[in-house]
C-alpha positions as CSV (number, residue, x, y, z in Angstrom):
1,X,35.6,-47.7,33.7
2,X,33.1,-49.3,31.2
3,X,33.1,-48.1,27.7
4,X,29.8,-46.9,28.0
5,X,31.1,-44.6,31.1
6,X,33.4,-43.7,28.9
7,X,31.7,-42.3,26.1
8,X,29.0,-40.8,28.5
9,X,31.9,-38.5,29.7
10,X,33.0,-37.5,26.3
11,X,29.3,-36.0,25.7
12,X,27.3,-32.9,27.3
13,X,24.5,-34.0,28.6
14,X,23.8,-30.1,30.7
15,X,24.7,-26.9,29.1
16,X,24.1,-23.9,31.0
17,X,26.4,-20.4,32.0
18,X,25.8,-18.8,35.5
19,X,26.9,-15.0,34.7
20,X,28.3,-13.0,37.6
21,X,30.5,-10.9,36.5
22,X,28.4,-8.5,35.5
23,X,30.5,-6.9,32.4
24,X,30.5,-9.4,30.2
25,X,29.0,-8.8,26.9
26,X,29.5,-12.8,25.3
27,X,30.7,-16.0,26.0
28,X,32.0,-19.0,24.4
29,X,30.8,-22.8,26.2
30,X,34.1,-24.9,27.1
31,X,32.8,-27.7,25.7
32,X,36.6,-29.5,26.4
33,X,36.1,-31.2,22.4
34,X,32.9,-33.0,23.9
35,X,30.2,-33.5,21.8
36,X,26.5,-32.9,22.3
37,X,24.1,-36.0,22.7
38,X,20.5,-36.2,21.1
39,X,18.3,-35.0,24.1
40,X,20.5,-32.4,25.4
41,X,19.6,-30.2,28.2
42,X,20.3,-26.5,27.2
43,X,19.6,-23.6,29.8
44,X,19.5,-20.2,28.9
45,X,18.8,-17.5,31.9
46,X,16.9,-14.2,31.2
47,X,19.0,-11.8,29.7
48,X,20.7,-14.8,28.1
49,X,20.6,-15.4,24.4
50,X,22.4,-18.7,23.2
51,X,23.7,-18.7,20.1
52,X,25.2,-22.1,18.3
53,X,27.8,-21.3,15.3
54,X,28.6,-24.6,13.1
55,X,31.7,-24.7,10.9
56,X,31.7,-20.7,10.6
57,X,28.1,-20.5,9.9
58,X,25.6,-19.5,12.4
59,X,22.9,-22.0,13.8
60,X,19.7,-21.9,15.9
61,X,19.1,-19.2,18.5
62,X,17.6,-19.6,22.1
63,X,15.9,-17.1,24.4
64,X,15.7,-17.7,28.1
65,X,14.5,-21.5,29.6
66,X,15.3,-25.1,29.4
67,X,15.6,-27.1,25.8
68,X,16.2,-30.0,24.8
69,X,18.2,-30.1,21.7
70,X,16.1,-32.6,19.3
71,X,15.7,-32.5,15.7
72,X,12.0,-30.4,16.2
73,X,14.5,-27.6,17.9
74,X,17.1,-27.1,16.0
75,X,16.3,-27.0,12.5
76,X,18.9,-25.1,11.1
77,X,21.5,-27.1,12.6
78,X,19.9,-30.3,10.7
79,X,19.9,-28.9,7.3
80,X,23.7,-27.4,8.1
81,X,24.4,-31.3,9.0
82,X,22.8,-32.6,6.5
83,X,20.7,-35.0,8.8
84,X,18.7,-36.8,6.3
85,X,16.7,-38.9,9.0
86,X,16.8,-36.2,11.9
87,X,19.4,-35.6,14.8
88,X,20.4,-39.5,16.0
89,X,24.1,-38.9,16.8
90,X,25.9,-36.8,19.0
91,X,27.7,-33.6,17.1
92,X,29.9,-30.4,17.7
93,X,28.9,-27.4,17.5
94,X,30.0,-23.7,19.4
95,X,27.6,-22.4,21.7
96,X,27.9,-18.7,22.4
97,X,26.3,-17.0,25.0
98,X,25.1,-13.4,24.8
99,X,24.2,-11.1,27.4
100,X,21.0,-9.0,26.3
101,X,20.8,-6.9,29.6
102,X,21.0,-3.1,29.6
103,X,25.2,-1.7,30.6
104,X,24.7,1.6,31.9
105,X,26.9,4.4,32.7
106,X,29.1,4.0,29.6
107,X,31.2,6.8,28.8
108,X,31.8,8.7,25.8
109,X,33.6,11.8,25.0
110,X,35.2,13.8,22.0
111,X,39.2,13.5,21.9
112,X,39.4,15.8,19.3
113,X,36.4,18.9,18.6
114,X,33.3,18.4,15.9
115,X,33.6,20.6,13.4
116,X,30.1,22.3,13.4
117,X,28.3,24.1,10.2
118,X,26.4,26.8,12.8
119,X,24.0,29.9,10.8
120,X,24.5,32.0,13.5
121,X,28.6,31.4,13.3
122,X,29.5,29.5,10.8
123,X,32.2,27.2,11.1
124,X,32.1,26.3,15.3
125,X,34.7,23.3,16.8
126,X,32.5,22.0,19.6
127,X,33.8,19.1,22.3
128,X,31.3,17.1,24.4
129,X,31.1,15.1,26.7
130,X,28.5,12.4,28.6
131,X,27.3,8.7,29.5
132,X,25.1,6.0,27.5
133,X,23.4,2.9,28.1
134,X,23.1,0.1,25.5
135,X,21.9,-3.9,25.2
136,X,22.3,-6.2,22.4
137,X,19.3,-7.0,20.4
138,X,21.4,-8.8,17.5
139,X,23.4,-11.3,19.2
140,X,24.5,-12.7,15.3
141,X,25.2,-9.1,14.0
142,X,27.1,-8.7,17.9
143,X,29.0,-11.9,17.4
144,X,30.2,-11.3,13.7
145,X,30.9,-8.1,14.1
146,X,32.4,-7.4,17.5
147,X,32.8,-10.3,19.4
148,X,33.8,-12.6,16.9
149,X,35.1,-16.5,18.5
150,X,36.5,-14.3,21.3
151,X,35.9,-17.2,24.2
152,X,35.2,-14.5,27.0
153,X,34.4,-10.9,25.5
154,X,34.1,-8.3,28.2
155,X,32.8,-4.7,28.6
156,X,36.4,-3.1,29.0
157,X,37.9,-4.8,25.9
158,X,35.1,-3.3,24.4
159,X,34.6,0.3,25.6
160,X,37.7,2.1,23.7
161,X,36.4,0.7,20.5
162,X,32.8,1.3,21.7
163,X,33.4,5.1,22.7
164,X,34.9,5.5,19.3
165,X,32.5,4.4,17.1
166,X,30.1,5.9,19.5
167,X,31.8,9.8,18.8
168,X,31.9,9.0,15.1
169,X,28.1,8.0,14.8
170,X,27.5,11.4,17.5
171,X,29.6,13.8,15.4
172,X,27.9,12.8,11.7
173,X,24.0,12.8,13.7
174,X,25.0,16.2,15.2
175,X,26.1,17.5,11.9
176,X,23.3,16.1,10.1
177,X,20.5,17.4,12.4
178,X,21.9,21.0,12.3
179,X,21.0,21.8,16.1
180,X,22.2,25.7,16.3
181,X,25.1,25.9,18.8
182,X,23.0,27.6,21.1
183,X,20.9,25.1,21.4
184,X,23.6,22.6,21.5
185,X,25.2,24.1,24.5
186,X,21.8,25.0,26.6
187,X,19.4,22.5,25.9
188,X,21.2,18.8,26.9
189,X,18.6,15.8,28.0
190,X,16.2,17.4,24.5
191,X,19.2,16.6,22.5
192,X,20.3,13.3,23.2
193,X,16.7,12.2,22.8
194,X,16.7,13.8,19.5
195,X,20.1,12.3,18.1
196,X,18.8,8.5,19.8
197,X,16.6,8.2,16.3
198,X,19.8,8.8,14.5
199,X,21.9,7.2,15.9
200,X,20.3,3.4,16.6
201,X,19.6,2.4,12.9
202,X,23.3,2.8,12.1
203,X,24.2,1.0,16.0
204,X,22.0,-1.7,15.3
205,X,22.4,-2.5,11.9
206,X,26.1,-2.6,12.2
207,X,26.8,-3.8,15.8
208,X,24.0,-5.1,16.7
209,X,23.3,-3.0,19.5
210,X,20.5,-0.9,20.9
211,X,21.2,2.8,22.3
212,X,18.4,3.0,25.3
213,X,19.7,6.4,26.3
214,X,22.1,8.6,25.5
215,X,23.3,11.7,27.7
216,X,24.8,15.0,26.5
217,X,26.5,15.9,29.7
218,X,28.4,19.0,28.4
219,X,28.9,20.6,25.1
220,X,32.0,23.0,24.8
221,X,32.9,25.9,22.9
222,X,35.6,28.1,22.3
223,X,35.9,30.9,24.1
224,X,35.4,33.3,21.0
225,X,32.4,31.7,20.7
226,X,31.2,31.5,24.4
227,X,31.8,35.1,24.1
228,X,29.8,36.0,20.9
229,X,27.0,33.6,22.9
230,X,26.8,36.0,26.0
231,X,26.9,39.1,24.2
232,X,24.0,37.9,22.5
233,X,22.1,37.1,25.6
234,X,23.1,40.7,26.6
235,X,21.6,42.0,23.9
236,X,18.4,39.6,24.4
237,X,18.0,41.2,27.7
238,X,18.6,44.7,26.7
239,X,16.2,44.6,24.0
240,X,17.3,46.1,20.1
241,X,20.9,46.5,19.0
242,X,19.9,50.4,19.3
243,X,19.2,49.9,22.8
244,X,22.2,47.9,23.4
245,X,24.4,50.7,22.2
246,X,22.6,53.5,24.2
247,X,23.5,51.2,27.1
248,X,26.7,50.6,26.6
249,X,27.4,54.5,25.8
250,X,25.5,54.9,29.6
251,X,27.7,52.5,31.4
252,X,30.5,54.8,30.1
253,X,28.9,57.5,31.3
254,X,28.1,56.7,34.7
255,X,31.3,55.4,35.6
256,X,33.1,58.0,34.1
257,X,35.2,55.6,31.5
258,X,37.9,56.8,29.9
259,X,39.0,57.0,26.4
260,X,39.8,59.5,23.6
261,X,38.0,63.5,24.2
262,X,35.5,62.7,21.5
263,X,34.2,59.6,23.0
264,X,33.4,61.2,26.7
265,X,32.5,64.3,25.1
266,X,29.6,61.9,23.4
267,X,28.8,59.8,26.3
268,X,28.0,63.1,28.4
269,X,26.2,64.2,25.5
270,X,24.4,61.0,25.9
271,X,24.0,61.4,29.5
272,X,22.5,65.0,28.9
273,X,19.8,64.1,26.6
274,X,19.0,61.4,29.2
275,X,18.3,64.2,32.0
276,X,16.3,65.9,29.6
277,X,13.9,63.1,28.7
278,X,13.6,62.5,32.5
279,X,12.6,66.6,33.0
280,X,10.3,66.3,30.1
281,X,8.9,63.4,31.7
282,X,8.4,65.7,34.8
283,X,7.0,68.6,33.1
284,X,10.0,70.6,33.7
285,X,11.9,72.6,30.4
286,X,15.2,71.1,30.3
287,X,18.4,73.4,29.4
288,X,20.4,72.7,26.5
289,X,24.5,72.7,25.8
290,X,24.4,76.0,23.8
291,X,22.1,77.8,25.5
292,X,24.2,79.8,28.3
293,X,22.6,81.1,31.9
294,X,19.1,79.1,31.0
295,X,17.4,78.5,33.8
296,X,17.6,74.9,35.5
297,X,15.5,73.0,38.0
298,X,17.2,72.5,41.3
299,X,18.7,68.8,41.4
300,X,19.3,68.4,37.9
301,X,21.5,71.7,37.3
302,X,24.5,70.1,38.6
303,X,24.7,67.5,36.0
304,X,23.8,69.4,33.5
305,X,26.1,72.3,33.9
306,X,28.9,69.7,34.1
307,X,27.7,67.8,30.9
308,X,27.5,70.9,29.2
309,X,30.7,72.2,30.6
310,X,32.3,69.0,29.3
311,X,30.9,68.8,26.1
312,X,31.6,72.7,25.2
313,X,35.4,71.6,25.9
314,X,35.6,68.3,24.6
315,X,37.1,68.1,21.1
316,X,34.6,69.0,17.8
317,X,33.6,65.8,15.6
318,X,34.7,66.1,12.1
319,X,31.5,66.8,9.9
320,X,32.5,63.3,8.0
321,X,33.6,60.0,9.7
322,X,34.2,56.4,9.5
323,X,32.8,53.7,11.1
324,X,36.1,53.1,12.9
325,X,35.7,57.1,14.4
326,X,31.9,56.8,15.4
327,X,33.0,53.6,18.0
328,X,35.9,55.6,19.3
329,X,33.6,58.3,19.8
330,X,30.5,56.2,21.5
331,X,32.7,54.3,23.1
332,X,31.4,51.0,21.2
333,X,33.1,48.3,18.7
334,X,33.3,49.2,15.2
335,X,31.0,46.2,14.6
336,X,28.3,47.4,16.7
337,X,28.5,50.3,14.3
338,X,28.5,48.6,11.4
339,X,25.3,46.6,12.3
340,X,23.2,49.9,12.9
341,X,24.3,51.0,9.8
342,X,23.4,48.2,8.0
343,X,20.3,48.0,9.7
344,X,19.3,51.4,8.9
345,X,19.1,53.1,11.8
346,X,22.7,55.0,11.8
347,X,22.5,57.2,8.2
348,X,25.6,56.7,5.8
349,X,26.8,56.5,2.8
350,X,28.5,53.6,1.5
351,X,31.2,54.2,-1.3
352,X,33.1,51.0,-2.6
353,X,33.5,49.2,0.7
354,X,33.8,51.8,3.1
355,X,31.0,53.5,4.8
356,X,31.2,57.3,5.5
357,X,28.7,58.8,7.9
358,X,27.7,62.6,9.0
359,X,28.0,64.0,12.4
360,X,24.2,65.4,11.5
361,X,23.2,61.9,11.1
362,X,24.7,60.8,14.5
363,X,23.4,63.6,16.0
364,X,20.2,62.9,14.6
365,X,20.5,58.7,15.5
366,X,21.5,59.5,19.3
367,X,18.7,62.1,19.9
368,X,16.4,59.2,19.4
C-alpha cells in the first residue's frame, strides 16, 4: 500500500446515515478517529438534521441534501478552527445526526393524582391518562439537553424521562388554565388542544421539542367526586334544587320507602297534594286530610283515603325543628335542606350557627 493509499483511508471522503430503525431520536457518525478531507461529501436525508459539535462547542447545521464541506459551508467551523486562509487541511470534528420526523403514539400518564384548585369543589385529586406525538425542531437545544454525546440515543431510553417531564409540564398547564373538573372529565380532544399552547414554549425552549398533538384519553376522579358530579347532572335534568327535592320526596312515595313515621307521614302528604293539583287540573274539588266523609271522585278516592288515613296516624311534627329533623322527615340529606334554606325558599331562623325552622313554614314550602 502506497502512502498516499494510506492516508486516503484515514480520511472520510462520504458521510451519510441510512435510518431504519425507526425509534431513534439521534446519532453520533463512527468516524473510527478518521478525519474529514476539504471537499467532503455530506448527505443528510429528509427528516435528517446533521449537526457537527467541535471540542464541546457546537458547529454548522445541515438540513436534508448533498454538501460538500468547503470553507463557503461551514463557516462556523472555520472561525472555531481558527482557519486564517480557509479550510485546506483535513480536521475532526463530531457529526450528530438528528431525526426531525413526528414519533407518534407516545404515552403519558399520571403515577400519582394532580392536585386540582376546582370552584365548584375545591381541592379535587384528578389522574389522567392519554398518548402524544412530538418532533424535534432544536436539534442543539435536543443534543445539549437530552441526548448529550450519547453515540445512539433511542426512543425507549427516552420515554420514562420523556413521560415525566411530560406529567410535570401537564399538571402545572392544567393547574394554570383552571379548566373546572367538569369540564376536565367531559370534554377530552377540546382540552388537549387548549393545554398544546402551554405546554410547547416550555417543551421547546427546554428540550427542544415540538408537541404536535397531545391526547387526554381519560381524566379520573374520586369517587366522592364522581358522585357530587352526577347528582349535579340529576339536578340539571330535574330542573331547581326545589324541584329536585319534590322529586326525591315522590320517589319515596311511590315506592313506598321506608324510614322514620314522620318522614312517610310527609311523603304521603306530598303524594296527596300531588292528586290534588292533578283534580284541580281536571276541574274536579279535591278532598283534604281533615276534612272527614268529603265527597271524592271515583279513581282518585282510593289514594286519597289511604294518604289521608296515613297521615292522620303518622306521628305529629314538632312545631320547631332542625335542619337535621326536616331531611328525616322528607326523606332528603340534611344538605339538601340546608341549600333551600339558604336559598330562601325553606323559611328559618338562623341563631348562632344553627338554623331552626317552623312546621308552618314547611307546610307552607311543600304546598308550593
Amino acid at each position: 500500500m502506497s502512502i498516499f493509499e494510506f492516508i486516503k483511508g484515514e480520511l472520510l471522503e462520504v458521510i451519510e446515515w441510512t435510518d431504519d430503525s425507526r425509534d431513534t431520536l439521534s446519532y453520533r457518525f463512527p468516524d473510527d478517529d478518521k478525519a474529514i478531507k476539504n471537499g467532503a461529501q455530506l448527505i443528510v436525508r429528509e427528516s435528517q438534521v446533521v449537526q457537527f459539535v467541535y471540542t464541546g462547542e457546537f458547529g454548522d447545521t445541515f438540513g436534508p441534501g448533498k454538501h460538500t464541506l468547503t470553507t463557503d459551508n461551514i463557516p462556523i467551523l472555520t472561525k472555531l478552527k481558527s482557519w486564517k486562509f480557509g479550510f485546506n487541511s483535513p480536521f475532526k470534528a463530531d457529526v450528530y445526526y438528528v431525526t426531525t420526523r413526528l414519533f407518534t403514539g407516545n404515552k403519558w400518564g399520571t403515577s400519582n393524582p394532580i392536585m386540582l384548585r376546582d370552584q365548584d369543589f375545591g381541592i379535587v385529586r384528578a389522574r389522567a391518562f392519554g398518548t402524544y406525538d412530538f418532533k424535534i425542531v432544536d436539534p442543539k437545544v435536543f443534543l445539549k439537553e437530552v441526548a448529550g454525546s450519547d453515540h445512539n440515543f433511542r426512543l425507549d431510553e427516552f420515554a420514562d424521562t420523556m413521560r415525566s417531564r411530560i406529567i410535570s409540564i401537564f399538571s402545572e398547564a392544567l393547574a394554570t388554565s383552571k379548566v373546572p373538573v367538569l369540564d376536565v372529565a367531559t370534554r377530552y380532544s377540546e382540552l388537549g388542544e387548549a393545554l398544546l399552547p402551554l405546554i410547547n414554549p416550555i417543551v421547546t425552549a427546554k428540550y427542544g421539542l415540538q408537541i404536535a398533538s397531545f391526547i387526554v384519553e381519560n381524566v379520573s376522579v374520586p369517587p366522592e367526586v364522581e358522585a357530587a358530579i352526577d347528582k349535579r347532572s340529576s339536578m340539571a335534568a330535574v330542573g331547581n334544587l326545589n324541584d329536585f327535592v319534590k322529586y326525591q320526596m315522590a320517589k319515596g312515595f311511590e315506592t313506598g320507602g321506608g324510614g322514620s313515621g314522620a318522614g312517610m307521614a310527609s311523603e304521603l302528604a306530598v303524594g296527596f297534594a300531588i292528586a290534588q293539583q292533578m283534580m284541580q287540573q281536571q276541574g274536579v274539588v279535591a278532598p283534604t286530610p281533615a276534612v272527614a266523609g268529603a265527597a271524592v271522585p271515583v279513581g282518585m278516592a282510593a289514594p286519597a283515603v289511604a294518604a289521608a288515613a296515613a297521615a292522620s296516624t303518622a306521628p305529629a311534627l314538632p312545631d320547631l325543628m332542625s335542619p337535621a329533623d326536616v331531611a328525616q322527615a322528607l326523606g332528603v340529606g340534611e344538605a339538601d335542606v340546608m341549600a333551600i334554606l339558604e336559598s330562601g325558599e325553606l323559611k328559618g331562623k338562623k341563631i348562632g350557627s344553627a338554623w331552626r325552622i317552623k312546621k308552618a313554614a314547611l307546610d307552607e314550602y311543600l304546598s308550593h
